[in-house]
N, CA, C and O atoms as a GROMACS GRO file, in nm:
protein
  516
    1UNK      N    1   6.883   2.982   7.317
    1UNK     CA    2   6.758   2.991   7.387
    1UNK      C    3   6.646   3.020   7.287
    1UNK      O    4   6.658   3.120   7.217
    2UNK      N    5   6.577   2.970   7.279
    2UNK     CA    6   6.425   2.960   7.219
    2UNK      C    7   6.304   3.051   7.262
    2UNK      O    8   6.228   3.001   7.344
    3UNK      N    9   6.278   3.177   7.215
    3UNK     CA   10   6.203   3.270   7.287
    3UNK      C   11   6.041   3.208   7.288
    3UNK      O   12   6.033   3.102   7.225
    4UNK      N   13   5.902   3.260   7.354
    4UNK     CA   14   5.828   3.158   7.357
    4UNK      C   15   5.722   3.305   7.366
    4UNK      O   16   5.738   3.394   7.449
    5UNK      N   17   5.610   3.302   7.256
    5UNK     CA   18   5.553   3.409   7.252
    5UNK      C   19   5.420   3.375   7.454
    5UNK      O   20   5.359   3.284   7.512
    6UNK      N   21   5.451   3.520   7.471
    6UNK     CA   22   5.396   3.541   7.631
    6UNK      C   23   5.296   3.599   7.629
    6UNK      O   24   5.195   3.549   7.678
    7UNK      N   25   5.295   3.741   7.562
    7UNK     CA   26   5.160   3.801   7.547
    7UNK      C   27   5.171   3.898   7.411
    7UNK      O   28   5.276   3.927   7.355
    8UNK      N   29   5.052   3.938   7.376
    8UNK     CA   30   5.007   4.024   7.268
    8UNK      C   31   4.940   4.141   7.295
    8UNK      O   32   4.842   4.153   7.368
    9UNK      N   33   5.028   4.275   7.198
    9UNK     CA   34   4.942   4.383   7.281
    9UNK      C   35   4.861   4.440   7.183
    9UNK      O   36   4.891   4.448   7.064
   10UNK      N   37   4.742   4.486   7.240
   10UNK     CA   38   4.706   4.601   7.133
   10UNK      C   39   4.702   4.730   7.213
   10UNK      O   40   4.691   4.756   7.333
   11UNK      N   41   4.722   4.832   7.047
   11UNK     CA   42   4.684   4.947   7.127
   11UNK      C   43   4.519   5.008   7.092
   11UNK      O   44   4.444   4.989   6.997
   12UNK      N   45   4.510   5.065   7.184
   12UNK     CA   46   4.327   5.096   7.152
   12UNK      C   47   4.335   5.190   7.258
   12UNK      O   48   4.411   5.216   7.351
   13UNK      N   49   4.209   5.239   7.201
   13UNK     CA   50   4.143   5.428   7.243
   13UNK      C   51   4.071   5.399   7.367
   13UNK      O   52   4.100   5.465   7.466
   14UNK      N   53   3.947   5.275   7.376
   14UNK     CA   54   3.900   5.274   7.498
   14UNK      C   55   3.935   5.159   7.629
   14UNK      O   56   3.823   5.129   7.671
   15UNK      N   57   4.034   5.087   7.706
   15UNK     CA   58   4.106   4.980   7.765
   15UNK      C   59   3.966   4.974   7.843
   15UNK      O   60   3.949   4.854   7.868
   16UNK      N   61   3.899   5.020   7.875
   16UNK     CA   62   3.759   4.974   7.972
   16UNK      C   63   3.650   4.921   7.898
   16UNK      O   64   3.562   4.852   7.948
   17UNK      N   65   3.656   4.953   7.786
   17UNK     CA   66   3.543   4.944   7.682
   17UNK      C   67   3.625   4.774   7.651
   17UNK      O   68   3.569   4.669   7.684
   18UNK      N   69   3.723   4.776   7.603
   18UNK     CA   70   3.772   4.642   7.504
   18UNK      C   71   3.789   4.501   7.604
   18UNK      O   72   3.779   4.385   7.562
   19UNK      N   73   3.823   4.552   7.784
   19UNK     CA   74   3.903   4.476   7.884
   19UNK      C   75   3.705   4.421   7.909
   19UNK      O   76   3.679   4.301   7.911
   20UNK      N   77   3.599   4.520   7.926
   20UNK     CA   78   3.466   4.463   7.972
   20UNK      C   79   3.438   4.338   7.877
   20UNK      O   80   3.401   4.223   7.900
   21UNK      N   81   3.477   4.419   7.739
   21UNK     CA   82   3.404   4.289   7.581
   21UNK      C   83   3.457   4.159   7.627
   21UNK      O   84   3.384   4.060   7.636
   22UNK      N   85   3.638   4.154   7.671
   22UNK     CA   86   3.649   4.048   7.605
   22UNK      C   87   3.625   3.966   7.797
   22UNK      O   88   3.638   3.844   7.806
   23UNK      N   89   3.599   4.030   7.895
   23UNK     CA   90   3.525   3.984   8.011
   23UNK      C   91   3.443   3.858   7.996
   23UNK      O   92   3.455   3.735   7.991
   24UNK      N   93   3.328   3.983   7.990
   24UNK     CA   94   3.205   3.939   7.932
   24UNK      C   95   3.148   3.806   7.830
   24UNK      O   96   3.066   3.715   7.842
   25UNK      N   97   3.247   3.857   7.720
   25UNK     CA   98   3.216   3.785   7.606
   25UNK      C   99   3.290   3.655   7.588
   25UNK      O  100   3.227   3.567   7.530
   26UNK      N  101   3.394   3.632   7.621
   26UNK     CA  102   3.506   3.543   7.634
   26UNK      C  103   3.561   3.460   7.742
   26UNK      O  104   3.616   3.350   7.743
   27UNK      N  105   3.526   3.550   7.841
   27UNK     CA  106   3.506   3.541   7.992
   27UNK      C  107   3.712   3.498   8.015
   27UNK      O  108   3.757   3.388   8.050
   28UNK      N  109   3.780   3.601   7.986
   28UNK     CA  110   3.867   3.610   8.030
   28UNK      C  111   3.908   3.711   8.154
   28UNK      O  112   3.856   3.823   8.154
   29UNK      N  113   4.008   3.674   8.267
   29UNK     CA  114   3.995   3.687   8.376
   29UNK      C  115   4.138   3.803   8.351
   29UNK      O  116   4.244   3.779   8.293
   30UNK      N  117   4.086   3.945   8.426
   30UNK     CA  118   4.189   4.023   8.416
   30UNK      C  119   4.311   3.980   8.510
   30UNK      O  120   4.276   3.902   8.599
   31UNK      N  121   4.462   4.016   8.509
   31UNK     CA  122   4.562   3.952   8.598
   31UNK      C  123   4.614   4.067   8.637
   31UNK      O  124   4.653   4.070   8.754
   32UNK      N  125   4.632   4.200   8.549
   32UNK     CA  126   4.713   4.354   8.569
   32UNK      C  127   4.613   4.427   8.537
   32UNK      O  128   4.533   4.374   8.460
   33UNK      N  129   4.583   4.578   8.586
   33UNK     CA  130   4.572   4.678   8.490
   33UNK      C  131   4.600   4.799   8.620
   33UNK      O  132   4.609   4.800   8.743
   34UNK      N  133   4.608   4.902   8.496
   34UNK     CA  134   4.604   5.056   8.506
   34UNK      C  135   4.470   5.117   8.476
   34UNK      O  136   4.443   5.135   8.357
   35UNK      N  137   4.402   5.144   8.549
   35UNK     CA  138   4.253   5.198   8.529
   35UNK      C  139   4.262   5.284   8.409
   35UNK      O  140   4.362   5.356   8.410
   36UNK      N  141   4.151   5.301   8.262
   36UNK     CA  142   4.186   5.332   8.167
   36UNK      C  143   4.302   5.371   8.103
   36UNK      O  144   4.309   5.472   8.033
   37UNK      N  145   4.409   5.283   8.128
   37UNK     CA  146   4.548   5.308   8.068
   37UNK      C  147   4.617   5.152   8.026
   37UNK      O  148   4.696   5.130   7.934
   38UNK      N  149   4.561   5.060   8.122
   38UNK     CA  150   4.635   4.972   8.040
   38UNK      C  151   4.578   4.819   8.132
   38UNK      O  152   4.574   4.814   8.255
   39UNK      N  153   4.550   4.736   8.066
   39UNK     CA  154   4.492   4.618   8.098
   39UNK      C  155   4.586   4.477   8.069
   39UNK      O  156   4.644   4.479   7.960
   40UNK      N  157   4.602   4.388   8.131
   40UNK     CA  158   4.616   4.253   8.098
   40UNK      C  159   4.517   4.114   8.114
   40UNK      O  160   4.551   4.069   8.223
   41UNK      N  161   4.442   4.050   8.074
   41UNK     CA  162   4.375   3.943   8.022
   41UNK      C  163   4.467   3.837   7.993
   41UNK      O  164   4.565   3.840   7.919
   42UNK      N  165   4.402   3.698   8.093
   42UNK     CA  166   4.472   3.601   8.120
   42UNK      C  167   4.382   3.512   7.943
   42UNK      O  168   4.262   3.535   7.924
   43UNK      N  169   4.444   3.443   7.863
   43UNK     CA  170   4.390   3.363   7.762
   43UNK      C  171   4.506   3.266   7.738
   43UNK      O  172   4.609   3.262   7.670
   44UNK      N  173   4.421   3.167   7.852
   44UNK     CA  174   4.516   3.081   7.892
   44UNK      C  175   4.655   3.070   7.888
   44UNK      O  176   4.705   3.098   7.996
   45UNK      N  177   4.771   3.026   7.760
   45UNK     CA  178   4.941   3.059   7.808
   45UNK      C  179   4.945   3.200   7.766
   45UNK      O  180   5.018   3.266   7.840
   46UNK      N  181   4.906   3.249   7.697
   46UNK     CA  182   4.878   3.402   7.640
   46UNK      C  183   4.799   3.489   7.674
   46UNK      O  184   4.678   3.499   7.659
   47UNK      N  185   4.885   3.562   7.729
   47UNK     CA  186   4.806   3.696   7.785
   47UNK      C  187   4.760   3.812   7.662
   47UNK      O  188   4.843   3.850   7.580
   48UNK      N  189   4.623   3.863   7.662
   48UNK     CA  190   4.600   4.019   7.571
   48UNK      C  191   4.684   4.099   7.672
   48UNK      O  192   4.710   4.065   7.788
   49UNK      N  193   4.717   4.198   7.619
   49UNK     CA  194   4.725   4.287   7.671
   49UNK      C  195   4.655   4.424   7.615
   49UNK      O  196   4.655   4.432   7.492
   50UNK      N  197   4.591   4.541   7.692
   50UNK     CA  198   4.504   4.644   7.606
   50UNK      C  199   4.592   4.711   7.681
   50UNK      O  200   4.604   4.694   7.802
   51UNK      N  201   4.677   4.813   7.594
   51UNK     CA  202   4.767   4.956   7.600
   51UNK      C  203   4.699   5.120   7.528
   51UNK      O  204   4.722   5.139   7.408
   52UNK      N  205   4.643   5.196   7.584
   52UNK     CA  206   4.583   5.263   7.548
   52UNK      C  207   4.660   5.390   7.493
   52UNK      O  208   4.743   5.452   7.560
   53UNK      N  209   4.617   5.429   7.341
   53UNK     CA  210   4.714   5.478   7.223
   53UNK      C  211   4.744   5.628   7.246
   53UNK      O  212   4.650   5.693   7.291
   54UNK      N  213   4.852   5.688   7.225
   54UNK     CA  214   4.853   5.822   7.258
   54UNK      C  215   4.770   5.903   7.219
   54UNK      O  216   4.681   5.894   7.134
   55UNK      N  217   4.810   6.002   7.297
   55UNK     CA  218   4.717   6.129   7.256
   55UNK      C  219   4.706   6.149   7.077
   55UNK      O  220   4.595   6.116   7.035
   56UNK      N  221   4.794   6.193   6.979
   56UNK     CA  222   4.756   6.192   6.921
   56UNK      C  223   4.701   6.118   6.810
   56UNK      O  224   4.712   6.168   6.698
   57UNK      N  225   4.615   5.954   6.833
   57UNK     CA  226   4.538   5.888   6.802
   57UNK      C  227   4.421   5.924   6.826
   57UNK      O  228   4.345   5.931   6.730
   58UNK      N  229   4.372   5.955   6.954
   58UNK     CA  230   4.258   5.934   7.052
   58UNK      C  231   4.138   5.994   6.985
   58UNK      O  232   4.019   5.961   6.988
   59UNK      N  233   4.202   6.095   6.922
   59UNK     CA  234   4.079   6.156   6.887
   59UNK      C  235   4.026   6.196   6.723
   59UNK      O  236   3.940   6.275   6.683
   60UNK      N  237   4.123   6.100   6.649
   60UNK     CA  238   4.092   6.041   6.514
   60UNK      C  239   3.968   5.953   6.499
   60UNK      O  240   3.915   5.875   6.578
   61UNK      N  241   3.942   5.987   6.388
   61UNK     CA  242   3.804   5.874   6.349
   61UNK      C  243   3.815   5.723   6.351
   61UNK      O  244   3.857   5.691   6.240
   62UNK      N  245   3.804   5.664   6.392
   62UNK     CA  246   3.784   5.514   6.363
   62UNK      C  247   3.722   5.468   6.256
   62UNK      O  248   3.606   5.476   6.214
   63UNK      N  249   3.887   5.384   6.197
   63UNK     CA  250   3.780   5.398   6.028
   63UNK      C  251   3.836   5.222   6.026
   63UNK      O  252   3.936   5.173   6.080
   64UNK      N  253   3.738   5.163   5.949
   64UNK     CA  254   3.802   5.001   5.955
   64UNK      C  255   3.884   4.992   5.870
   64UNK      O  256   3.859   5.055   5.768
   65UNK      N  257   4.026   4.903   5.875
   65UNK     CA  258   4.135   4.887   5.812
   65UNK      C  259   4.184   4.751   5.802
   65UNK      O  260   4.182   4.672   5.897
   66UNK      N  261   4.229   4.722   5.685
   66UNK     CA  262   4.256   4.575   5.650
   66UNK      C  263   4.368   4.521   5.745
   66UNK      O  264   4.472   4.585   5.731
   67UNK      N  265   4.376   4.416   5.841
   67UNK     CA  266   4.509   4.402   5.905
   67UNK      C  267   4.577   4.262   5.885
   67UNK      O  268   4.486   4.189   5.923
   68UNK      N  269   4.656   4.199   5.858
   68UNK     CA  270   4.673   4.100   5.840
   68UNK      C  271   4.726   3.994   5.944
   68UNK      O  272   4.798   3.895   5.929
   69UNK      N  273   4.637   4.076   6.104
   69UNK     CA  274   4.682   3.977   6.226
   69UNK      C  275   4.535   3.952   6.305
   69UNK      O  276   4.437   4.023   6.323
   70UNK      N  277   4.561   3.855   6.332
   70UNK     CA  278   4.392   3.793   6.395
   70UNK      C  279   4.451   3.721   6.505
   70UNK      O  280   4.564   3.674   6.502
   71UNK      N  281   4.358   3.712   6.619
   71UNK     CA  282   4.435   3.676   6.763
   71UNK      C  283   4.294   3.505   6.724
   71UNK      O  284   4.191   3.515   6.658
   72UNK      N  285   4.334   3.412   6.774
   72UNK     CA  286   4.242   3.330   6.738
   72UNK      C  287   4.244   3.268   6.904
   72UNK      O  288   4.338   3.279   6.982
   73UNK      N  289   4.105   3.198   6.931
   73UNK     CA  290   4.063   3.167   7.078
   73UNK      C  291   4.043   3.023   7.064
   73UNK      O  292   3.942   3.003   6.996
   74UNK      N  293   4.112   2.892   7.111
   74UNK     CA  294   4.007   2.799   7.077
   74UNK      C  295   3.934   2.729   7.196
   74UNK      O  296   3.991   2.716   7.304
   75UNK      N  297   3.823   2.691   7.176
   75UNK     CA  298   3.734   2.640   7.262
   75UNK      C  299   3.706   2.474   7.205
   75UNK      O  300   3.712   2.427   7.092
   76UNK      N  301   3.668   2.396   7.371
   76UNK     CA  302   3.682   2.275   7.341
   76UNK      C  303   3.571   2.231   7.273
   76UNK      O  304   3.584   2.166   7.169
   77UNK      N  305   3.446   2.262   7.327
   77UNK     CA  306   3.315   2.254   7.236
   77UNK      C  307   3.234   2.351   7.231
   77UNK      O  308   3.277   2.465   7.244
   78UNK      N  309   3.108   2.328   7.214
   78UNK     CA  310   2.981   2.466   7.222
   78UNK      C  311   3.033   2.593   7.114
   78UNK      O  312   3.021   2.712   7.147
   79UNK      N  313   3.078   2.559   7.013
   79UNK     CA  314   3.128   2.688   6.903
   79UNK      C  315   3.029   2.729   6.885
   79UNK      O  316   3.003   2.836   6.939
   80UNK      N  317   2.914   2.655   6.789
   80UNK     CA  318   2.778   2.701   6.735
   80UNK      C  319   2.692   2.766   6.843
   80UNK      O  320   2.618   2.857   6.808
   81UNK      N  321   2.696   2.716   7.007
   81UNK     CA  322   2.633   2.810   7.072
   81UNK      C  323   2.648   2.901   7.105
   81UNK      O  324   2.565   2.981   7.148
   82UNK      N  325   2.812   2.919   7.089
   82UNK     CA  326   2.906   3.039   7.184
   82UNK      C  327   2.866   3.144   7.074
   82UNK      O  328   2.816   3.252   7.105
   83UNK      N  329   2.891   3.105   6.934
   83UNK     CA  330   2.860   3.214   6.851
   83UNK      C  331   2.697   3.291   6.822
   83UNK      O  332   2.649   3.393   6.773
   84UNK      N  333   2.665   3.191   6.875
   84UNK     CA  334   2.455   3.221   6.880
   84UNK      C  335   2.464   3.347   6.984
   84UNK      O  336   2.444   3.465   6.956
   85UNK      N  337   2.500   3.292   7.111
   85UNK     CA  338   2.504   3.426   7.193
   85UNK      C  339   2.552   3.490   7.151
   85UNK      O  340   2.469   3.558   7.090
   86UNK      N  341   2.736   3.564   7.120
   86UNK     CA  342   2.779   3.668   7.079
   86UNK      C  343   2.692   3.740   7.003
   86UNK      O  344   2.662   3.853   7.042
   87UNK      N  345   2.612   3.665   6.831
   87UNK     CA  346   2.532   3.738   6.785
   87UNK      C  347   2.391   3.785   6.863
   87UNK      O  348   2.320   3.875   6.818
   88UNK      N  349   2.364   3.718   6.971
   88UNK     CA  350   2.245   3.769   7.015
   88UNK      C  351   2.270   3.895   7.115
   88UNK      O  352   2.181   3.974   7.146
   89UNK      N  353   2.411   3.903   7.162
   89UNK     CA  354   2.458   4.018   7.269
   89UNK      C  355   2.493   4.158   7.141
   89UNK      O  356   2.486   4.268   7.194
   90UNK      N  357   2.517   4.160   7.032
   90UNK     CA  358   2.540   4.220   6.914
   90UNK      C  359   2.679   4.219   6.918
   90UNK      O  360   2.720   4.331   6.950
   91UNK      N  361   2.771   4.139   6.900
   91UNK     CA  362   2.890   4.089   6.882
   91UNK      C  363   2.881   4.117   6.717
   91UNK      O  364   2.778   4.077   6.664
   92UNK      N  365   2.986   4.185   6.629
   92UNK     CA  366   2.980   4.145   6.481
   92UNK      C  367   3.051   4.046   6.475
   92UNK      O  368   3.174   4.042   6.485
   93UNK      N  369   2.946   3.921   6.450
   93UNK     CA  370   3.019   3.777   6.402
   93UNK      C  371   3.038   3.742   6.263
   93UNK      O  372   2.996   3.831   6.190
   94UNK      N  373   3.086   3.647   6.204
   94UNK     CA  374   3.074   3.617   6.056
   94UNK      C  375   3.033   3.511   6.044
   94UNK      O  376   3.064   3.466   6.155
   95UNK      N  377   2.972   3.410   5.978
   95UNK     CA  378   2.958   3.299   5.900
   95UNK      C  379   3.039   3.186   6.016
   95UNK      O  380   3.135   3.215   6.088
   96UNK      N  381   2.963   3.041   6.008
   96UNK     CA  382   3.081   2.956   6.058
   96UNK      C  383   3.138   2.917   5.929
   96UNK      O  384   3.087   2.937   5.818
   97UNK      N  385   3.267   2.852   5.960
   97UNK     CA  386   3.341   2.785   5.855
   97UNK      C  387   3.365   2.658   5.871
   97UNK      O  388   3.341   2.610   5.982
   98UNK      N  389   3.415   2.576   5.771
   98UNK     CA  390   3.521   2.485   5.743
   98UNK      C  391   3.603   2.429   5.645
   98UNK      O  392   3.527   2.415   5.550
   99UNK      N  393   3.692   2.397   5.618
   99UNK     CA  394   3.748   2.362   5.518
   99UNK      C  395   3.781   2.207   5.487
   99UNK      O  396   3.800   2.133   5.583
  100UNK      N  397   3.789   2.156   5.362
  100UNK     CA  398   3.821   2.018   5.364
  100UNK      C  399   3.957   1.978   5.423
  100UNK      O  400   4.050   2.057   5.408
  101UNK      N  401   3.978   1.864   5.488
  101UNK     CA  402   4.076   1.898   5.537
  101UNK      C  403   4.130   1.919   5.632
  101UNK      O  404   4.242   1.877   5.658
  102UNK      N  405   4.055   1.994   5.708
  102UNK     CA  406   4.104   2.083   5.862
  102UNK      C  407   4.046   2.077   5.880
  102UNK      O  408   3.941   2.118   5.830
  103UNK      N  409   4.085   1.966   6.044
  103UNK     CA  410   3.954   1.972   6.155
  103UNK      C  411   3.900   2.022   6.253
  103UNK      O  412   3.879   1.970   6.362
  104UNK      N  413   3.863   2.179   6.201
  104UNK     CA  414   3.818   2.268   6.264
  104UNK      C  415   3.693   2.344   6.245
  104UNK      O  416   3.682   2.372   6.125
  105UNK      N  417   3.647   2.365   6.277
  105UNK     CA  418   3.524   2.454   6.297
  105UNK      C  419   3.580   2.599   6.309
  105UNK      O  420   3.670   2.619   6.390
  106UNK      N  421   3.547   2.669   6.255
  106UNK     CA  422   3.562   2.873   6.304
  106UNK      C  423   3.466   2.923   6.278
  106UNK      O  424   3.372   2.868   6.220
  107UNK      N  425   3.470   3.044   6.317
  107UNK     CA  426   3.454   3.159   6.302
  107UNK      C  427   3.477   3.289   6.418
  107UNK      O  428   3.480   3.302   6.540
  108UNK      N  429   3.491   3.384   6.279
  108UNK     CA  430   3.540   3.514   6.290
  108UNK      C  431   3.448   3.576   6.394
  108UNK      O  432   3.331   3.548   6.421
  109UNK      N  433   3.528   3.665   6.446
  109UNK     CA  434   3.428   3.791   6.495
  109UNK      C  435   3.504   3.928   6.527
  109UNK      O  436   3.627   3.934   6.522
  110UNK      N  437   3.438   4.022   6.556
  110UNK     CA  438   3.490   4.153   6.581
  110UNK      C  439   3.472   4.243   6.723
  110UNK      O  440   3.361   4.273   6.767
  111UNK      N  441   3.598   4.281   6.785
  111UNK     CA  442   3.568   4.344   6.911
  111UNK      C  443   3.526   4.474   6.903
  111UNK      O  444   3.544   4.523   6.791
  112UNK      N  445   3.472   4.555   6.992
  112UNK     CA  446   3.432   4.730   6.945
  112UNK      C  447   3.518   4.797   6.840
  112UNK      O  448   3.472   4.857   6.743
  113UNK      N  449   3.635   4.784   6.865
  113UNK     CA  450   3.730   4.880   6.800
  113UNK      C  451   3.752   4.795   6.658
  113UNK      O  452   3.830   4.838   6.573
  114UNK      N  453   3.705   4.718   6.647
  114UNK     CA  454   3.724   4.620   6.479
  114UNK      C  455   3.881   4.515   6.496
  114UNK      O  456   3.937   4.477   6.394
  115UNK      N  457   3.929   4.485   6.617
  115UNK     CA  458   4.040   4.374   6.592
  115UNK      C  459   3.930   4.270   6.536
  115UNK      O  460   3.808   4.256   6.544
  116UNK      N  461   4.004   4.226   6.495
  116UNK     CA  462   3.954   4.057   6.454
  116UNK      C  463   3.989   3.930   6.501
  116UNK      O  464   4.108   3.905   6.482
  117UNK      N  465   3.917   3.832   6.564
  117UNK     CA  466   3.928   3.756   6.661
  117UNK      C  467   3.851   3.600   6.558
  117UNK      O  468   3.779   3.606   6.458
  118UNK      N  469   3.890   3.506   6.615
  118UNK     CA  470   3.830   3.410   6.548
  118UNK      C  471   3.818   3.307   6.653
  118UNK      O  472   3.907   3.302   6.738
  119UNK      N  473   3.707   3.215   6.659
  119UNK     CA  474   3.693   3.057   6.750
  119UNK      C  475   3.723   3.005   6.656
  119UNK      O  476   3.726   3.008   6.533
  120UNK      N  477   3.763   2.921   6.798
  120UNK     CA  478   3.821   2.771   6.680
  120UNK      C  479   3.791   2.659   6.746
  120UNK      O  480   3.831   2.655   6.862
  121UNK      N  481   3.725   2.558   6.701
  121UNK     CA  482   3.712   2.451   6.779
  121UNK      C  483   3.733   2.318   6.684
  121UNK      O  484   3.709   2.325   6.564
  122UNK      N  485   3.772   2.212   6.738
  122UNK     CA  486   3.858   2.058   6.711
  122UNK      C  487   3.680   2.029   6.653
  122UNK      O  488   3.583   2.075   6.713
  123UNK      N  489   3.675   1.978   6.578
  123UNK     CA  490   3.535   1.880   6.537
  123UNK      C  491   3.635   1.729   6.447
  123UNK      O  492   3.752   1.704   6.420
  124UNK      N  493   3.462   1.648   6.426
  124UNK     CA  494   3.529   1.516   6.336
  124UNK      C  495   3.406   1.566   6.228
  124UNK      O  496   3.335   1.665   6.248
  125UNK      N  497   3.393   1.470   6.099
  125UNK     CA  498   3.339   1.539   5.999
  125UNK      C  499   3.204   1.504   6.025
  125UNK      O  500   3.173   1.427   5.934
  126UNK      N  501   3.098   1.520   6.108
  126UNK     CA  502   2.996   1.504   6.176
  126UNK      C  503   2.920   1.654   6.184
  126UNK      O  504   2.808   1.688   6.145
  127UNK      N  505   3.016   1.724   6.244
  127UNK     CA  506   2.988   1.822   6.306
  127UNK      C  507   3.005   1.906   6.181
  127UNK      O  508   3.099   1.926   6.105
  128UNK      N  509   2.871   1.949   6.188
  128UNK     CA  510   2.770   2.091   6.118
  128UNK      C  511   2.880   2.231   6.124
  128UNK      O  512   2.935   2.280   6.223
  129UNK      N  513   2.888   2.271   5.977
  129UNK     CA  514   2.933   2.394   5.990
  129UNK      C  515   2.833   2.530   5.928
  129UNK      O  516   2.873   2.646   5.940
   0.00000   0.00000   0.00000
């Protein structure tokens, strides 16, 4: 049997604070939660899930840390606008990208708590990065 990734969790300090961002911002549709304890977000075959971190996390500093996992979103078009808003709502976005090569469009961005998230959208070599 072939296991088939279902959902992804994080853990984080505020589940009301992170479950509104990625609402709002992403416009993903909640499917579960536990009122500040624990959330699920439908993203399309993959669900987020926000699990809120024990006690003794909660009340550590939030300090940014290098991670080497990024949840990536892709969208069919409108990247360059989707990312105009985020930066105009104060989303920390980065730079768009592209590479030779890969026909994609990205960019990065950051949710309250600093995960790192990236768009991604299909382009042909036309399309402005």
């Amino acid at each position: 049997m072939k296991p088939m990734l279902s959902r992804v969790i994080f853990y984080v300090r505020d589940v009301s604070r992170l479950r509104s961002f990625y609402q709002e911002h992403l416009s993903l549709d909640v499917c579960e939660e536990i009122e500040g304890e624990w959330a699920v977000l439908k993203a399309g075959d993959i669900e987020l899930a926000l699990h809120r971190v024990g006690k003794p996390y909660r009340e550590m500093e939030l300090q940014s840390t290098a991670s080497n996992v990024k949840i990536v979103f892709s969208v069919e078009s409108g990247l360059v606008e989707l990312r105009e808003k985020l930066v105009g709502k104060g989303v920390r976005m980065r730079e768009l990208k592209r590479y030779g090569g890969f026909p994609y469009l990205l960019c990065d961005g950051e949710d309250p708590e600093g995960n790192v998230f990236q768009l991604s959208q299909v382009c042909d070599a036309e399309t402005p990065a």
